[in-house]
C-alpha distance (Angstrom), angle and dihedral (degrees) to the residues before:
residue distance angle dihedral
X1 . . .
X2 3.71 . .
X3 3.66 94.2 .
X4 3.74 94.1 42.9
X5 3.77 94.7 52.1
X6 3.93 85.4 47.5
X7 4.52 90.9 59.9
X8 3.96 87.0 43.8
X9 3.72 90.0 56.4
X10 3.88 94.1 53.5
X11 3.31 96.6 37.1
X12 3.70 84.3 51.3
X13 3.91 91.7 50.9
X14 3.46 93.4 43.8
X15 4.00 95.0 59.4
X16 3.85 81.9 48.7
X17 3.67 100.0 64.9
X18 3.86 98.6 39.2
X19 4.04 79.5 55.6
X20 3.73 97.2 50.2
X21 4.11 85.4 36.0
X22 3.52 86.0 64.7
X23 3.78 108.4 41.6
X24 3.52 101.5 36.2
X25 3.85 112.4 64.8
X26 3.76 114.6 -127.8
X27 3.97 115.5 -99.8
X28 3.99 90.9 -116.8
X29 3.87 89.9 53.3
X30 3.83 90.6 45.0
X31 4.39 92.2 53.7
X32 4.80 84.1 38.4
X33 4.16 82.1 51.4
X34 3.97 100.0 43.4
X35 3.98 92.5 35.4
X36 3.99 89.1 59.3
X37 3.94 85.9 41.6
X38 3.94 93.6 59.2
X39 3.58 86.3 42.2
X40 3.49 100.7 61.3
X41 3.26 94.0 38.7
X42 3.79 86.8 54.8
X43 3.46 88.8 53.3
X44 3.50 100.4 49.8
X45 3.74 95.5 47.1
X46 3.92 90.0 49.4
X47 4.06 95.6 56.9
X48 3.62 87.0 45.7
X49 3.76 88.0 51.2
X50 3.38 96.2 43.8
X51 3.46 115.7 26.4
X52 4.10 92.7 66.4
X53 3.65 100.3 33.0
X54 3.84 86.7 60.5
X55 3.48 93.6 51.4
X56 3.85 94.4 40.5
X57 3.88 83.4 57.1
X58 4.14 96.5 45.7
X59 4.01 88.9 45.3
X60 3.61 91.9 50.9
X61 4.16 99.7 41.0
X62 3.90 87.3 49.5
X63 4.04 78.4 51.9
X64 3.36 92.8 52.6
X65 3.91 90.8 44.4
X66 3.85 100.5 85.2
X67 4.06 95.9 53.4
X68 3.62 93.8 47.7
X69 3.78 82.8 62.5
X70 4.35 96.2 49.0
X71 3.68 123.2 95.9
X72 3.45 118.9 -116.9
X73 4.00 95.7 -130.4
X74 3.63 92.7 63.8
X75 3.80 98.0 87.0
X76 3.87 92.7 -106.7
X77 3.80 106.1 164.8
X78 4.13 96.1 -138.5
X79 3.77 104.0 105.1
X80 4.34 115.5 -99.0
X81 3.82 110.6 -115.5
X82 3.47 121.6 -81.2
X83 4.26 107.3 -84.1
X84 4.04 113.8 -142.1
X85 3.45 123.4 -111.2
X86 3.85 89.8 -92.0
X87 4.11 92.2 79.7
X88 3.88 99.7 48.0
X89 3.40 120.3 121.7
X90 3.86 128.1 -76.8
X91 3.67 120.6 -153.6
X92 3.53 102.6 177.8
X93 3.98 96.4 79.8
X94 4.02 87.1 56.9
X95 3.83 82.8 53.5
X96 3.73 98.9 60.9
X97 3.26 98.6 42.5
X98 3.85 96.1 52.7
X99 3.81 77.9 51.0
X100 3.40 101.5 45.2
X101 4.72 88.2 46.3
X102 3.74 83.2 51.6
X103 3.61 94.5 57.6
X104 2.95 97.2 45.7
X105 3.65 95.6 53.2
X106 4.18 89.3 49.9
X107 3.48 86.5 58.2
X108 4.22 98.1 45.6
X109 4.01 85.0 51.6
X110 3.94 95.4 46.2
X111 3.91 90.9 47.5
X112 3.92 96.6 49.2
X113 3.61 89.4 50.4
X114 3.59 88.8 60.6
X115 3.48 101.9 45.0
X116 3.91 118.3 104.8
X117 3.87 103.3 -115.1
X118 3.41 120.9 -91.2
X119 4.34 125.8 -126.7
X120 3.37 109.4 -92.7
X121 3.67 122.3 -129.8
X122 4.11 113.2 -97.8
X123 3.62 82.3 -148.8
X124 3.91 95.1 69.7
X125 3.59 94.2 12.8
X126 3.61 118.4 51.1
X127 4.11 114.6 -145.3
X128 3.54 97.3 -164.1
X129 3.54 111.5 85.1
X130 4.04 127.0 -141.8
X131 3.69 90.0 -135.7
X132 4.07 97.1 51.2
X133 3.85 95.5 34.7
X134 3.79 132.5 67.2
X135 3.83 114.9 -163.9
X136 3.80 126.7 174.6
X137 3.67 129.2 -177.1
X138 3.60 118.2 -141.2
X139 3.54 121.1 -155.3
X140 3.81 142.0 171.3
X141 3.68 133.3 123.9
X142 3.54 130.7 -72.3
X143 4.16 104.7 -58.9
X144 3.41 95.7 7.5
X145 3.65 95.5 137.5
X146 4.03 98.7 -102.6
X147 3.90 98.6 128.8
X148 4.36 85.5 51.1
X149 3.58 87.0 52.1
X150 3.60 106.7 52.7
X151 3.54 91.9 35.9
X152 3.94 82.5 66.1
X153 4.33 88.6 38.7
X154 3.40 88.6 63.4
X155 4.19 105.2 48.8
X156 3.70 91.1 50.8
X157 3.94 103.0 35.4
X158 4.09 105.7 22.6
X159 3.50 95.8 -120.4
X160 4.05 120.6 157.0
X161 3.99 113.7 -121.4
X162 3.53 115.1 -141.9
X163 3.81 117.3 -171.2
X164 3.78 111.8 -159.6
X165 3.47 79.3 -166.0
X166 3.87 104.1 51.9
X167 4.12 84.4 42.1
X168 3.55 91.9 65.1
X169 3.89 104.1 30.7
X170 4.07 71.6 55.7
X171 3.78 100.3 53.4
X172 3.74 93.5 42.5
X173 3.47 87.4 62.1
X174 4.01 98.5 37.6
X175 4.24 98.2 114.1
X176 4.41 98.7 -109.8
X177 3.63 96.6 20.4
X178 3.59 109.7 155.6
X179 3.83 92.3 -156.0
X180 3.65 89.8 52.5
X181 3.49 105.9 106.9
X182 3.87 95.8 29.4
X183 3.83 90.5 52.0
X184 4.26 88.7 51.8
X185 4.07 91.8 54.6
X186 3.33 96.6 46.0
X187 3.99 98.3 53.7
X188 3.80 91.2 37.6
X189 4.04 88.0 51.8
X190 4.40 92.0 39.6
X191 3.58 82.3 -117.8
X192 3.55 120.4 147.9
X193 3.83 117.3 -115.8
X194 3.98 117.3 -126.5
X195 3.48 110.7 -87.9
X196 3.80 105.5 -127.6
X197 3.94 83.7 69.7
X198 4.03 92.8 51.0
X199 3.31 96.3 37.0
X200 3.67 98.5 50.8
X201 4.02 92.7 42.9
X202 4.24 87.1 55.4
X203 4.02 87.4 52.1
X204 3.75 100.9 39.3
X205 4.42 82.8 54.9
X206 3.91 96.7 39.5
X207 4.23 88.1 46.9
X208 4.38 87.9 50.2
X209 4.02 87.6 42.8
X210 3.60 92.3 51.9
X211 4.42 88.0 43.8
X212 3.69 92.4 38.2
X213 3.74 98.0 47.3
X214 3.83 118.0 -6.9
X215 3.41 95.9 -117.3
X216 3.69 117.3 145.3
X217 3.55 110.2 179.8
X218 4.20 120.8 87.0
X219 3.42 137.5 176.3
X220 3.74 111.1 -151.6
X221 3.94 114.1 -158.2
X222 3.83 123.3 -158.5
X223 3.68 91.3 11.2
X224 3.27 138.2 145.5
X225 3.84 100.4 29.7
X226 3.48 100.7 -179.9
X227 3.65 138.7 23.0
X228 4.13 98.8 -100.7
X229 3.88 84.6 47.0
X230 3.65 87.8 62.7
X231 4.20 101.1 39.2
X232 4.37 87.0 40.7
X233 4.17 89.1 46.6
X234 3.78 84.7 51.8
X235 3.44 99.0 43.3
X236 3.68 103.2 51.3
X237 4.34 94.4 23.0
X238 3.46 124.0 34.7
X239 4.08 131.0 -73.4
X240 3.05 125.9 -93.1
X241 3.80 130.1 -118.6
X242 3.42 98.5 -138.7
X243 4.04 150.8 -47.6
X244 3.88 124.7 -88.8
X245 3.48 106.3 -154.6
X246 4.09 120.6 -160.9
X247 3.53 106.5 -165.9
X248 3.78 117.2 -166.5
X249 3.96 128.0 161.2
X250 3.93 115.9 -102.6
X251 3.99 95.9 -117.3
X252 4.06 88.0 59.5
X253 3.57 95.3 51.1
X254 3.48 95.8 45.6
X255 3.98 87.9 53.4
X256 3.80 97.6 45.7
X257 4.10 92.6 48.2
X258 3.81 91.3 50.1
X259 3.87 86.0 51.0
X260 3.74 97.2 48.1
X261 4.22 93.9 43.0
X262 3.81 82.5 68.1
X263 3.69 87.9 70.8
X264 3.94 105.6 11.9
X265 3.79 100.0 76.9
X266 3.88 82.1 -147.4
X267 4.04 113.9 151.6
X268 3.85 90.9 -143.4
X269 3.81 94.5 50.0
X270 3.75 89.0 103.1
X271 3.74 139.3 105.7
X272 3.62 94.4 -114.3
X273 3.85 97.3 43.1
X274 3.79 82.5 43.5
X275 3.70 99.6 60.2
X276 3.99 88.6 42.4
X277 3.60 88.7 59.2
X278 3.85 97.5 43.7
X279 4.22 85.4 60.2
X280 3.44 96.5 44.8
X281 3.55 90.2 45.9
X282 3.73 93.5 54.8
X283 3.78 100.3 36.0
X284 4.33 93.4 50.8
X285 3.78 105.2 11.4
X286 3.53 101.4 54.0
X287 4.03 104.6 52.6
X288 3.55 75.7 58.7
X289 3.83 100.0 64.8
X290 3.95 89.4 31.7
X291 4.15 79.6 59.3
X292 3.59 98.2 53.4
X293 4.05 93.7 38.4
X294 3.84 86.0 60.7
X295 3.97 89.1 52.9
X296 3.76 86.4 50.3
X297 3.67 90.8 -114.6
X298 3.70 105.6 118.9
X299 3.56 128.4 96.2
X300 3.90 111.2 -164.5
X301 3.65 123.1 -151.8
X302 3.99 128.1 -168.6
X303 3.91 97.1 -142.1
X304 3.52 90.6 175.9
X305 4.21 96.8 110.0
X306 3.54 121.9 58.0
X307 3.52 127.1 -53.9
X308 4.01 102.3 -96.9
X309 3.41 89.1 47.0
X310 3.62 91.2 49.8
X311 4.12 88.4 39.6
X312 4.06 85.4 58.6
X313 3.76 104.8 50.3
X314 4.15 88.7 41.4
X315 4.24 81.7 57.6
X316 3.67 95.2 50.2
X317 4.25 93.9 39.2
X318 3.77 83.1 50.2
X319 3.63 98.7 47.1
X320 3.90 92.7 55.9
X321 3.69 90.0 55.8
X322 3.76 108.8 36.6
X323 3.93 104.2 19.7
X324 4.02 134.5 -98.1
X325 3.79 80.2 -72.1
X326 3.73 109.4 46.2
């Protein structure tokens, strides 16, 4: 019995390990299977790793491609490469030259304020002072008696007669005059000549009265003609103290010019010329008088009566304004 149980038993055990031989996998086969597991999975994981990254990185250097080639002056928005420490800014050459323009300056100022001063320009500056100098303008139309009048101004009260007229009619006929020929068409036409010509011929004679002879007080006949005539002469000249103002009616003036071009020899003492001259006269000359009237710097005149009569009330207007010994 004993020995029978005993050959049961093995036979028993021996079934049992062909069973578990064939349902559980040997341990060799179990490290071949998960070994080929891990390296597929390896695999697979590495060309999904791979495989896009490299063409991530191709796509985006063959992106990067056309910059590379672009010049940084052409306004391109990527940023330049970074410069060494070699191109940075130095302030110290600004410095010096701030310093050096600064001196410089310093030593401009410091040398002007030693220099002697320099002659000004009459032009800007005018040398004849209000206070030493006594100008009047004498106006009237053509033949109103102005050239009588300060012929008679001057015996009794010294004063020196300048004739814009007689200064041009003068420098016309001055040999090499520039203005010659400009100065001939506009008296033969009544036009009125440019005033930088007039104006410097009345300064150039009031500056060689006042060397010649120290006088200091003129009477300046036919002059200004026009309104910037009389704000230029006292701008660059000297103001005047006032206007005298002959006032005489057209038809006499016209008669008494027709009368004296018998004997004058004058080119504008005719009846055309003398009409031309009465218009410009009262188109230019008069805003002038109606100027210095509303400055209270006119002294009218009626020169229509003879000339003493005339003479007399231009003393006693005069005398009112400047003084019994103007």
């Amino acid at each position: 019995m004993a020995a029978t149980a005993t050959a049961s038993g093995r036979q028993a055990w021996r079934q049992l390990l062909r069973n578990t031989s064939t349902s559980i996998p040997s341990t060799s086969n179990i490290l071949r299977q998960q070994q080929h597991q891990l390296q597929s999975a390896f695999k697979r994981h590495a060309s999904s790793f791979t495989q896009p990254s490299t063409r991530r990185t191709h796509q985006s250097f063959l992106r990067q491609q056309p910059f590379a080639q672009r010049s940084y002056s052409s306004g391109s928005q990527h940023t330049p490469p970074p410069r060494g420490n070699n191109s940075q800014v130095k302030f110290w050459p600004f410095v010096i030259v701030i310093a050096c323009g600064s001196g410089g300056y310093l030593l401009l100022v410091n040398r002007q304020k030693k220099m002697p001063p320099t002659t000004t320009n009459p032009r800007h500056h005018p040398g004849l002072l209000p206070t030493d100098v006594t100008v009047l303008f004498v106006l009237g139309g053509p033949g109103a008696g102005k050239g009588t009048q300060c012929a008679r101004l001057v015996r009794d009260y010294h004063f020196k007669h300048l004739s814009a007229g007689d200064l041009l009619r003068a420098e016309q006929d001055r040999p090499g005059s520039q203005y010659g020929q400009l100065i001939r068409d506009c008296i033969k036409d009544g036009a009125i000549v440019p005033q930088e010509v007039t104006i410097a011929l009345l300064e150039n004679a009031m500056r060689e009265t006042i060397t010649a002879t120290g006088n200091k007080k003129f009477l300046i006949d036919g002059f200004p003609r026009k309104m910037d005539q009389a704000l230029k002469f006292e701008e660059v000249v000297v103001p005047a103290k006032l206007v005298l103002f002959y006032d005489c009616p057209e038809a006499e003036m016209e008669r008494r010019l027709l009368e004296r071009g018998k004997t004058s020899g004058r080119e504008d003492d005719n009846a055309e010329s003398i009409r031309k001259r009465f218009r410009t006269f009262i188109e230019t000359s008069m805003p002038v008088v109606d100027h210095y009237e509303s400055e209270n710097r006119v002294v009218k005149v009626d020169s229509t009566p003879g000339p003493d009569q005339v003479y007399e009330t231009t003393q006693e207007r005069l005398r009112k304004v400047l003084g019994d010994k103007f």
